[in-house]
C-alpha positions, 0 to 999 in steps of 0.5 A: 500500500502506497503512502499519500505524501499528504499524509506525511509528516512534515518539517513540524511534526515531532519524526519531520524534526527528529529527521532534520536534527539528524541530517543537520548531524550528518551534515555538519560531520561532514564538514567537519571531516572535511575542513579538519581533513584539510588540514591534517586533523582528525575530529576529535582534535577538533571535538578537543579544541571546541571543548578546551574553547568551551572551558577558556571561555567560562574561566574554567581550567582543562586539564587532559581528565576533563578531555578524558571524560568528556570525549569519552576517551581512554587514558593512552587516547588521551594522550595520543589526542594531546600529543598530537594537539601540542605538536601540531601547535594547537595546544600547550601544556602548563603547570600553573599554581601551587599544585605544580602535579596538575597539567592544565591545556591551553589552545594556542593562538594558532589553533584559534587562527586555524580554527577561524579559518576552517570554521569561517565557510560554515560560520558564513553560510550559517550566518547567512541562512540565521539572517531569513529569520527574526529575532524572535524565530532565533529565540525560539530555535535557540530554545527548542536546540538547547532542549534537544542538546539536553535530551541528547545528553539525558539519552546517552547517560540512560544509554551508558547505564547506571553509574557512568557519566557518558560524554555529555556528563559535563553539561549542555554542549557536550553531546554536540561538539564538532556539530557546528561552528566553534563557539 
C-alpha cells in the first residue's frame, strides 16, 4: 500500500524534526571531516579544541581528565589526542599554581587562527541562512536546540547505564561538539 505524501509528516511534526536534527548531524560531520581533513586533523582534535574553547571561555581550567571524560576517551587516547594537539601547535601544556602535579591545556593562538579559518565557510553560510529569520524565530530555535542538546545528553547517560557519566556528563554542549561552528 502506497503512502499519500499528504499524509506525511512534515518539517513540524515531532519524526519531520527528529529527521532534520539528524541530517543537520550528518551534515555538519561532514564538514567537519572535511575542513579538519584539510588540514591534517582528525575530529576529535577538533571535538578537543571546541571543548578546551568551551572551558577558556567560562574561566574554567582543562586539564587532559576533563578531555578524558568528556570525549569519552581512554587514558593512552588521551594522550595520543594531546600529543598530537601540542605538536601540531594547537595546544600547550602548563603547570600553573601551587599544585605544580596538575597539567592544565591551553589552545594556542594558532589553533584559534586555524580554527577561524576552517570554521569561517560554515560560520558564513550559517550566518547567512540565521539572517531569513527574526529575532524572535532565533529565540525560539535557540530554545527548542538547547532542549534537544539536553535530551541528547539525558539519552546517552540512560544509554551508558547506571553509574557512568557518558560524554555529555559535563553539561549542555557536550553531546554536540564538532556539530557546528566553534563557539
Amino acid at each position: 500500500m502506497s503512502e499519500d505524501p499528504a499524509e506525511r509528516p512534515g518539517p513540524a511534526a515531532p519524526q519531520g524534526l527528529v529527521r532534520l536534527l539528524q541530517e543537520f548531524t550528518l551534515e555538519a560531520n561532514r564538514y567537519v571531516d572535511a575542513a579538519g581533513g584539510r588540514n591534517d586533523m582528525h575530529r576529535t582534535d577538533l571535538n578537543a579544541l571546541a571543548v578546551i574553547m568551551r572551558h577558556a571561555a567560562k574561566d574554567q581550567v582543562v586539564t587532559p581528565g576533563v578531555l578524558r571524560k568528556e570525549l569519552n576517551l581512554s587514558s593512552p587516547a588521551t594522550t595520543a589526542l594531546i600529543d598530537r594537539l601540542h605538536t601540531s601547535g594547537h595546544v600547550v601544556r602548563e603547570r600553573q599554581g601551587s599544585d605544580r602535579r596538575q597539567v592544565q591545556l591551553r589552545m594556542t593562538e594558532k589553533a584559534y587562527r586555524d580554527g577561524g579559518a576552517m570554521f569561517l565557510p560554515l560560520a558564513r553560510h550559517m550566518g547567512a541562512a540565521m539572517a531569513e529569520f527574526t529575532p524572535a524565530e532565533l529565540e525560539v530555535a535557540a530554545r527548542f536546540m538547547e532542549s534537544m542538546t539536553e535530551a541528547t545528553i539525558r539519552a546517552a547517560q540512560e544509554a551508558a547505564g547506571p553509574g557512568a557519566a557518558g560524554p555529555g556528563a559535563a553539561g549542555p554542549g557536550a553531546a554536540t561538539q564538532g556539530a557546528a561552528a566553534p563557539e
